[in-house]
C-alpha positions in Angstrom: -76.7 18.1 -15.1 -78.8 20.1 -17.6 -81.5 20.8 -15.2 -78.9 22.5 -12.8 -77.5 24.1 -15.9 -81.1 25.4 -16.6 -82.1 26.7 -13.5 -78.4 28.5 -13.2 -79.0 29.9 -16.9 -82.7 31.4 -15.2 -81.5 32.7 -12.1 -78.6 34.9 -14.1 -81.5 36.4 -16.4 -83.7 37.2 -13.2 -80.2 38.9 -11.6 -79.8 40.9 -14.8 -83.6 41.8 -14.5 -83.4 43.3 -11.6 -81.2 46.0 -12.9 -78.2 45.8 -10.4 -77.0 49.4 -9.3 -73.5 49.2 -9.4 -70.7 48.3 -11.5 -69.4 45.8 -8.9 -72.9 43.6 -8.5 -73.0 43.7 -12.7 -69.1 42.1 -12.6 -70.1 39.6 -10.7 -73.4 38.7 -12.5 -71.6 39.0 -15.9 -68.7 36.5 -14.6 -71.2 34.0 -13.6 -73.0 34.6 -17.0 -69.8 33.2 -18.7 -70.3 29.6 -17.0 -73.8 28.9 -18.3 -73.3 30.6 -21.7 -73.9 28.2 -24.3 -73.5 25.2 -21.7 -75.3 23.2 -24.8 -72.5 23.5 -27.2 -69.2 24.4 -24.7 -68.2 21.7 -22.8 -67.8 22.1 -18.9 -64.1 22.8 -18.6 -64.0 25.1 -21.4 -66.6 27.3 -19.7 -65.3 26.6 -15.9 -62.1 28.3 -17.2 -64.1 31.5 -18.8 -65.5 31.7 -15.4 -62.0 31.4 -14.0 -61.0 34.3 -15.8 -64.0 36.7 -15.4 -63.3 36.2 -11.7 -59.7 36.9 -11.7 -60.8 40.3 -13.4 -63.7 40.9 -10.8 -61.7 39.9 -7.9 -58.5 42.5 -9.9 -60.7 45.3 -10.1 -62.6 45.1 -6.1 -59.2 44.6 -4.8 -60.9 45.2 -1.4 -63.9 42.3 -2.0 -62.4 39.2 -0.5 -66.0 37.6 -1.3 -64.6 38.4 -4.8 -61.3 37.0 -4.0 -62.5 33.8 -2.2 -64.5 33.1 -5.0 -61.6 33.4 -7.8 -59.7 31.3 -5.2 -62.8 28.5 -5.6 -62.8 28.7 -9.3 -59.0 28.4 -9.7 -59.2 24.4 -7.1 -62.1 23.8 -9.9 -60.0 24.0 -12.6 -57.0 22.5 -11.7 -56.0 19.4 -13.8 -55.8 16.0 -11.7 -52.7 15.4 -13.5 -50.7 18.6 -12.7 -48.3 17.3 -10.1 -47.4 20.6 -9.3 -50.4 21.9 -7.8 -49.9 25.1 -9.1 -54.2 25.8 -9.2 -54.5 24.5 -6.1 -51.2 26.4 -4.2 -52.5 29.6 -5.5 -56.0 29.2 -4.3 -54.4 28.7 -0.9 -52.1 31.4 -0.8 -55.2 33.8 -1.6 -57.4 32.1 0.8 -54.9 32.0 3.6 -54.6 36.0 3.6 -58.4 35.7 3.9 -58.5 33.2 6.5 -56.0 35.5 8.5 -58.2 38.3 8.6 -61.4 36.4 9.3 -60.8 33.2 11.1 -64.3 32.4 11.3 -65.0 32.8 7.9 -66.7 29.1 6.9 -66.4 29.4 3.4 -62.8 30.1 3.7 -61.8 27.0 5.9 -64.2 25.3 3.3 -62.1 26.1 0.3 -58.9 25.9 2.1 -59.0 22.1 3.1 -60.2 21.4 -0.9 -57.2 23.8 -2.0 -54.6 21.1 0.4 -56.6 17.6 -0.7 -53.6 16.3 -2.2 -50.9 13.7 -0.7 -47.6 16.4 -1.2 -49.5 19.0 0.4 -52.3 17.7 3.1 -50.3 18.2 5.9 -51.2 22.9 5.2 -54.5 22.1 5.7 -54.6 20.1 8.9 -55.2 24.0 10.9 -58.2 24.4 8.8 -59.4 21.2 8.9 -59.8 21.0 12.7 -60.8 24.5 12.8 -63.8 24.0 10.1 -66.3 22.2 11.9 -66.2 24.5 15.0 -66.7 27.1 12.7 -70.1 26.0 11.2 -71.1 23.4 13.9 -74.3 23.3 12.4 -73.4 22.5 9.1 -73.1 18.1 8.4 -70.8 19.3 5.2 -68.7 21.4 7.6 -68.3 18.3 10.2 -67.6 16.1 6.9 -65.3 18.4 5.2 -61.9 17.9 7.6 -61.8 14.5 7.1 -60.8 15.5 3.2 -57.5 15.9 5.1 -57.2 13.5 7.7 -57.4 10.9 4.9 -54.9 12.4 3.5 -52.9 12.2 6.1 -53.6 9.2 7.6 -55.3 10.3 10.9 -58.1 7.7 10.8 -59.3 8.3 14.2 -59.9 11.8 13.7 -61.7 11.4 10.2 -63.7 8.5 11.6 -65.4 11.5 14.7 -65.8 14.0 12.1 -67.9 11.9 10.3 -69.6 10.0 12.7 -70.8 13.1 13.8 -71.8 14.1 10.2 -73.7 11.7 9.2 -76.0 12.0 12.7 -77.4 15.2 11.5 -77.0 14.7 7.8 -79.3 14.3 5.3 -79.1 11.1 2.8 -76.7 11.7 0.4 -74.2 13.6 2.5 -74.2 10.8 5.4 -73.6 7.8 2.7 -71.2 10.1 1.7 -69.4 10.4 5.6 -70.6 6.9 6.1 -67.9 5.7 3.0 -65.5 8.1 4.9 -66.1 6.1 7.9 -66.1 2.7 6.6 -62.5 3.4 4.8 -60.7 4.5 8.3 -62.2 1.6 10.2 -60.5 -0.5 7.8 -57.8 0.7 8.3 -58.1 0.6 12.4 -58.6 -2.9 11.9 -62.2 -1.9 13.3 -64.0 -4.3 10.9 -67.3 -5.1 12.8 -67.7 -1.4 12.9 -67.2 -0.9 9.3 -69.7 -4.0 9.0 -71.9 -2.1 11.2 -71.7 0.8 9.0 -72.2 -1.8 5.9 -75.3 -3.2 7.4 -77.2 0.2 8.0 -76.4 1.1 4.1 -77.6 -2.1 3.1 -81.0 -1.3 5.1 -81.8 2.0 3.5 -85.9 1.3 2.3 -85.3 4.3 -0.7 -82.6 5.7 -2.3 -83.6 9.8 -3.0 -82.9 10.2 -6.8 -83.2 14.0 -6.5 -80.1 17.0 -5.5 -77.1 17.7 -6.9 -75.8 15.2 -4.5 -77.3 12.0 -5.7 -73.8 11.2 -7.4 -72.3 10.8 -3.5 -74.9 8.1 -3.0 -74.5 5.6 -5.6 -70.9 6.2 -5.2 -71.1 5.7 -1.4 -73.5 2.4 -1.9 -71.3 1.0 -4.6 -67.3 1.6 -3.2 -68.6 0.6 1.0 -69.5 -3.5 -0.6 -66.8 -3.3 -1.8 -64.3 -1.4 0.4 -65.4 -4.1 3.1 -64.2 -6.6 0.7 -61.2 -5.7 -0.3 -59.3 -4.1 2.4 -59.8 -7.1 4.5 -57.9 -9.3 1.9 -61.7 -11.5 1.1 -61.4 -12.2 -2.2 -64.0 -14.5 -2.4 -66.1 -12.0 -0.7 -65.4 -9.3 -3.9 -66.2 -11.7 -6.0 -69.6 -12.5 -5.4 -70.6 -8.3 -5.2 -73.6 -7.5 -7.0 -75.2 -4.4 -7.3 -76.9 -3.1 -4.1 -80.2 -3.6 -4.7 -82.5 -0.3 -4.7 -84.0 2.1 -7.1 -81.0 3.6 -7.8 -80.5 4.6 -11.7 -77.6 3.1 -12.1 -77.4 4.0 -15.9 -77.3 8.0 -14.8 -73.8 7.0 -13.3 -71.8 4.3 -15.0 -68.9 5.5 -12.8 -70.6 4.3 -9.7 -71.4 0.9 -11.0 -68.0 0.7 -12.4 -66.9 0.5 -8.8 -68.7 -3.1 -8.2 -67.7 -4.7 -11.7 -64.1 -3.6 -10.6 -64.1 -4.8 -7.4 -66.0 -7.7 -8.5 -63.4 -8.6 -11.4 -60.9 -8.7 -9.2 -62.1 -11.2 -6.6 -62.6 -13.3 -10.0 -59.2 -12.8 -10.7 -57.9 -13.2 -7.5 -59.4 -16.5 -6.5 -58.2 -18.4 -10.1 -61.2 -17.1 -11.5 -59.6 -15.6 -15.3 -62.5 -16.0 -17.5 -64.7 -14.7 -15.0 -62.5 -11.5 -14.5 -62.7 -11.1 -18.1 -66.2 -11.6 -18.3 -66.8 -8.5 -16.1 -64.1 -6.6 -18.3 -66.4 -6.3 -21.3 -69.0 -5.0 -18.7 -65.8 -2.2 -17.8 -65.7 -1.8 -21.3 -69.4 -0.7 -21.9 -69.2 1.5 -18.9 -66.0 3.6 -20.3 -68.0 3.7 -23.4 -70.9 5.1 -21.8 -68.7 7.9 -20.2 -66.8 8.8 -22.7 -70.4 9.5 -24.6 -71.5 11.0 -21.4 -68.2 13.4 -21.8 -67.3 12.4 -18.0 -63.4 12.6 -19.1 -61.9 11.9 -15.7 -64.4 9.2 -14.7 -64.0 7.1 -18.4 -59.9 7.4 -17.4 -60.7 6.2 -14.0 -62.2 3.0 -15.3 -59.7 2.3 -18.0 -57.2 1.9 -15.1 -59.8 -0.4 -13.2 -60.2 -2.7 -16.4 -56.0 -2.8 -16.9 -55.5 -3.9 -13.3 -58.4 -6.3 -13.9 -56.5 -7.5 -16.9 -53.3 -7.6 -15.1 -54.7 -9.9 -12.0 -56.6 -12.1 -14.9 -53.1 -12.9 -16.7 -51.0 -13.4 -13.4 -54.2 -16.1 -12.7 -53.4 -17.9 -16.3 -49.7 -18.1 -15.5 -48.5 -14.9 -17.5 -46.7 -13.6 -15.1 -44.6 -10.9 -17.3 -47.7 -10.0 -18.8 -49.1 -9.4 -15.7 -46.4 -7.6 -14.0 -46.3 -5.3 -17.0 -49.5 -4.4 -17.4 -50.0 -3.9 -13.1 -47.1 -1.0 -13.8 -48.8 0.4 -16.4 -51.7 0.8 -14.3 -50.0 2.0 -11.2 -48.1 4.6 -13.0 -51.7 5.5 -14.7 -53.2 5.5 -11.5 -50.5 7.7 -10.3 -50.7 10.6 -13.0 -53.9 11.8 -11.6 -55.8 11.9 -8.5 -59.0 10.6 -6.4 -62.3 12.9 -7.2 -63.4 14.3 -3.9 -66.4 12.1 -3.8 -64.3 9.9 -2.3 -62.1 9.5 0.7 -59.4 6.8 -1.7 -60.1 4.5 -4.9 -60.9 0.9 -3.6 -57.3 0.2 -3.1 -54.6 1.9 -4.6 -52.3 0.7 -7.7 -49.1 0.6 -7.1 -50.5 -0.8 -3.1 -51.6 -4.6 -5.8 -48.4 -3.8 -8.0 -46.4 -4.6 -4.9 -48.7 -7.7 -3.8 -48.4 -8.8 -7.2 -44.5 -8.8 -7.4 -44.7 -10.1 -3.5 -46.4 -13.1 -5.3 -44.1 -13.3 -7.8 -40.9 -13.7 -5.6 -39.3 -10.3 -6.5 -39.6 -8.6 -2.6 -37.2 -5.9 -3.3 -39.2 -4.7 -6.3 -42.3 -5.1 -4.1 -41.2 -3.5 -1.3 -40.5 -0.7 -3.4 -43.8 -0.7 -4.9 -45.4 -0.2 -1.4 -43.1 2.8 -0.2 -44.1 4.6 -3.0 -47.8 3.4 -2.1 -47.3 4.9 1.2 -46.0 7.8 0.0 -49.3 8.5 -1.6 -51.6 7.5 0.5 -50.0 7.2 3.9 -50.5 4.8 6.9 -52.9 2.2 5.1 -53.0 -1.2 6.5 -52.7 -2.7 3.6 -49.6 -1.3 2.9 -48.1 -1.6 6.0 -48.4 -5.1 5.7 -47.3 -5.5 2.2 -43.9 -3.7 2.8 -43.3 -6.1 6.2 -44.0 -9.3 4.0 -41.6 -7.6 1.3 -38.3 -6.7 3.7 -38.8 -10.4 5.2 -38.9 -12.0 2.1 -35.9 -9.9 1.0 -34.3 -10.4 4.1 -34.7 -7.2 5.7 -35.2 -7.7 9.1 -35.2 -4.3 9.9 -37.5 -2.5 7.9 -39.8 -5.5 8.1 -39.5 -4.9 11.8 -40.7 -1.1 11.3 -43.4 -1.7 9.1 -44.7 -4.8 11.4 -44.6 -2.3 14.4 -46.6 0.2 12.6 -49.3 -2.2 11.6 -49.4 -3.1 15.4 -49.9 0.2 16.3 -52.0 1.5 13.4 -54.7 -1.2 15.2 -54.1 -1.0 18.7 -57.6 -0.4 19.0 -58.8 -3.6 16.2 -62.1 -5.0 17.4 -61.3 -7.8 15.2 -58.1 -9.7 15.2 -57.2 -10.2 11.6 -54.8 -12.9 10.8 -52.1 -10.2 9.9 -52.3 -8.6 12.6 -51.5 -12.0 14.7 -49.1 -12.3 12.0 -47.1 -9.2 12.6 -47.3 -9.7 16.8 -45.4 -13.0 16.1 -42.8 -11.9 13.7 -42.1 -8.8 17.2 -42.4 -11.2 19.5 -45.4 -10.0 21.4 
């Protein structure tokens, strides 16, 4: 975002203009000088970590500023690496943070920066105190309402995601409610509550103008690309993903090949999915030109995440043609890709996760115990889906069993005790309990 990178740049110069009397208000200036230094030739993470670094010092040196502390805290969950599986960024952030949070329990920016330092599968469960803390700390904020259900997701505790952003996106301005609205959407999924996710669907698909201006016009296109298609794929409509186009608006799709990516992904699949091959394949060149156009855009993380859209794409497409070996190889390759890193904060899960299709796959080709296995370590990522619930039942039938099929049955049947629509699985698991 040069413009944002501009306007930073100017507001340092005016700090430094204004002569700041002490050495403490200089630190701080100077460490924030060290993130939009040369932002034309360094690259972001290069300078994201200079800035990581001058904080440390400031926060070192005012041992007594926790503002100063909070905010080396914030820098360290910025540059954390999506594929360190140790969380060692992220568990230091916290353990600075929750000293913090001890001695000021109301402070919002604390909470904040807490429930981003837990936003990963191992360690959600730490942040569940500040995340139902947060929003009654900053009531007034639509980001504070928003911001616990970075946990509950997590976690798994639809219900509780679903109020915080319902109530979000009533006081929110445009970008931030598509943003709670795709939070929504993604736990009423997974509730089985699919005429209110189609509700939720049907109000995006009504906006009259998209707002192309704010730092937040990412969480827009992102939101108006992945709900389509959410919609889609959790409920199993194939057919459905495969006729997505892109929603139509002013958007500027180019300014965020990442976003479109979503559709042409979810798209590609429904191709592949309903015996469709060369259609999938079709929309994988369009994958391709979109990785292209990140990797030029230097949006690292993003051009990674569409590689592993266009493999499973690839994968689905060869299991269609017969090539089942081929397929099964290339799925693993994807869900152990998919695995190394993790979701961006934009958004509340990728369309469905990797090693959640590597089981369906192997499910279709007649190797359950492989499958099951395949969704248990789904679930161990992202935890009480539907979708995998469901997969792992089929799986310990098929393999014969009983029991485990029996468990994960029961927890579908309770994961939607409160569906407003009946899917077919769902009558599926009440037969195979008896109910």
């Amino acid at each position: 975002m040069p413009k944002a990178l501009e306007e930073g740049a100017a507001a340092i110069q005016r700090a430094k203009a204004a002569n700041p009397r002490t050495p403490r208000e200089r630190a701080y200036i100077e460490a924030l000088e060290t993130f939009y230094r040369d932002s034309d030739k360094v690259d972001h993470r290069m300078r994201a970590l200079a800035y990581e670094k001058a904080m440390e010092q400031v926060a070192q040196k005012y041992s007594d500023d926790r503002e100063a502390a909070v905010f080396y805290a914030l820098s360290l969950n910025m540059t954390a690496l999506p594929t360190d599986k140790t969380y060692a960024n992220q568990l230091k952030a916290a353990a600075i943070l929750e000293k913090v949070f001890a001695e000021q329990p109301q402070h919002p920016g604390v909470a904040h920066y807490l429930i981003h330092s837990y936003d990963y599968p191992p360690i959600a469960n730490k942040g569940l105190d500040a995340a139902r803390r947060y929003a009654a700390i900053a009531p007034a904020s639509p980001h504070a309402r928003h911001m616990p259900s970075h946990v509950f997701t997590r976690v798994g505790a639809w219900q509780e995601s679903i109020d915080s952003n319902r109530t979000s996106a009533q006081v929110a301005d445009q970008p931030q409610k598509l943003h709670a609205q795709d939070y929504m959407v993604y736990g009423y999924l997974q509730l089985g509550q699919d005429a209110a996710a189609r509700k939720v669907l049907d109000e995006v698909r009504a906006i009259p103008t998209i707002t192309m201006e704010g730092p937040l016009v990412f969480a827009s296109g992102y939101a108006m690309a992945a709900i389509p298609a959410r919609y889609a794929i959790e409920r199993g409509q194939w057919s459905e993903a495969a006729a997505l186009t892109l929603p139509a608006s002013e958007f500027q799709w180019s300014k965020f090949p990442e976003a479109e990516a979503l559709v042409i992904y979810a798209r590609a699949l429904g191709a592949a999915r309903t015996g469709k091959p060369a259609v999938a394949r079709q929309d994988v060149e369009r994958l391709d030109g979109l990785y292209t156009a990140l990797t030029g855009m230097k949006k690292g993380y993003w051009a990674g995440e569409v590689d592993v859209q266009r493999q499973i794409v690839k994968a689905w497409a060869a299991r269609a043609e017969g090539k089942t070996d081929e397929a099964i190889r290339l799925m693993s390759a994807a869900a152990d890709a998919d695995d190394a890193t993790e979701k961006h904060i934009v958004s509340p899960g990728r369309l469905v996760p990797a090693r959640e299709l590597l089981g369906e796959m192997l499910l279709e080709a007649n190797r359950p115990a492989e499958a099951l296995a395949a969704f248990e370590g789904s679930q161990k990522r992202e935890p009480n889906r539907f979708r995998g619930y469901l997969g792992a039942a089929r799986a310990a039938k098929a393999a014969g069993d009983t029991a485990r099929a029996r468990t994960n049955y029961q927890e579908l049947v309770s994961l939607t005790a409160k569906a407003d629509t009946e899917r077919p699985e769902i009558k599926e698991a009440k037969a195979f309990l008896g109910r």
